[in-house]
N, C-alpha and C positions, 0 to 999 in steps of 0.2 A: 504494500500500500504506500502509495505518496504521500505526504502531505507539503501544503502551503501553513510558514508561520506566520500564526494571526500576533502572537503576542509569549511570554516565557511558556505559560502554561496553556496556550489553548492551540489549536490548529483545525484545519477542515482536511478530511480527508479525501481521497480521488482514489475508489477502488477500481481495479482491474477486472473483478467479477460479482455477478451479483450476490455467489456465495458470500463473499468477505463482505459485502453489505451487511446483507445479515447477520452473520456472524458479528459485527462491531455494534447492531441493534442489538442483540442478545447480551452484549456485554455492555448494554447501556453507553453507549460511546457516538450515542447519534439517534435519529429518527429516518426513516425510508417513506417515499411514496411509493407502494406497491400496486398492483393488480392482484384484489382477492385469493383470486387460486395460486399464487405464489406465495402468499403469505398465511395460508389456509393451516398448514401444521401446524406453526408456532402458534396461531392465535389461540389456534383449539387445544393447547394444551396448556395454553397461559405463558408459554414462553414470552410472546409480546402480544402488544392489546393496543385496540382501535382509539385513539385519544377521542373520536368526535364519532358520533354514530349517524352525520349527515353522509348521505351516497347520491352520487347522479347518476341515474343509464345514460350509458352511451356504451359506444361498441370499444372504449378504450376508459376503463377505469381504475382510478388508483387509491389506493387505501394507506392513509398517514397510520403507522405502527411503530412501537416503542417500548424500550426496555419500563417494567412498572415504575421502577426506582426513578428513572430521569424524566419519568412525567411530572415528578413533583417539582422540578429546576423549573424558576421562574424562566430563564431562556427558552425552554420548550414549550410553557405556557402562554409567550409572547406569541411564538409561532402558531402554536395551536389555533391563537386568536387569531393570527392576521393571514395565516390560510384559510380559514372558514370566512373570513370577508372577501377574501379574493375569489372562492368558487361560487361563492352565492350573490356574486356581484357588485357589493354594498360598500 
């Protein structure tokens, strides 16, 4: 995995596959927008979980999923919020 430094302690990562996405959501290390049935194992075993239970049909959709622990980081809570304004328009 690559990463760009943001600052001493923080970085964003650039993975090569989508394993290692997941794999760094599981370790609490991020959030993914996914398509359901890619993220369908984890959620159903509680590995990671749906921060927002808004969904759009469309023939391409993706599901914000996260470690439980890093939902509580105000940082992912920001996002939380200002992804749910950006899909529903507002």
């Amino acid at each position: 995995m690559g990463a760009t430094r943001l600052s001493e302690d923080r970085t964003i990562g650039e993975f090569v596959s989508f394993s290692e996405m997941l794999k760094a959501c599981r370790q609490g290390r991020g959030f993914a927008l996914v398509r359901s049935s890619l993220g369908a194992d984890d959620l159903a075993t509680g590995r990671l979980l749906r921060p927002v239970e808004e969904a759009t049909v469309s023939d391409l959709q993706h599901h914000l999923v996260i470690d439980r622990a890093a939902a509580l980081r105000p940082e992912i809570q920001a996002f939380r919020e200002w992804i749910i304004g950006e899909a529903s328009g507002s």
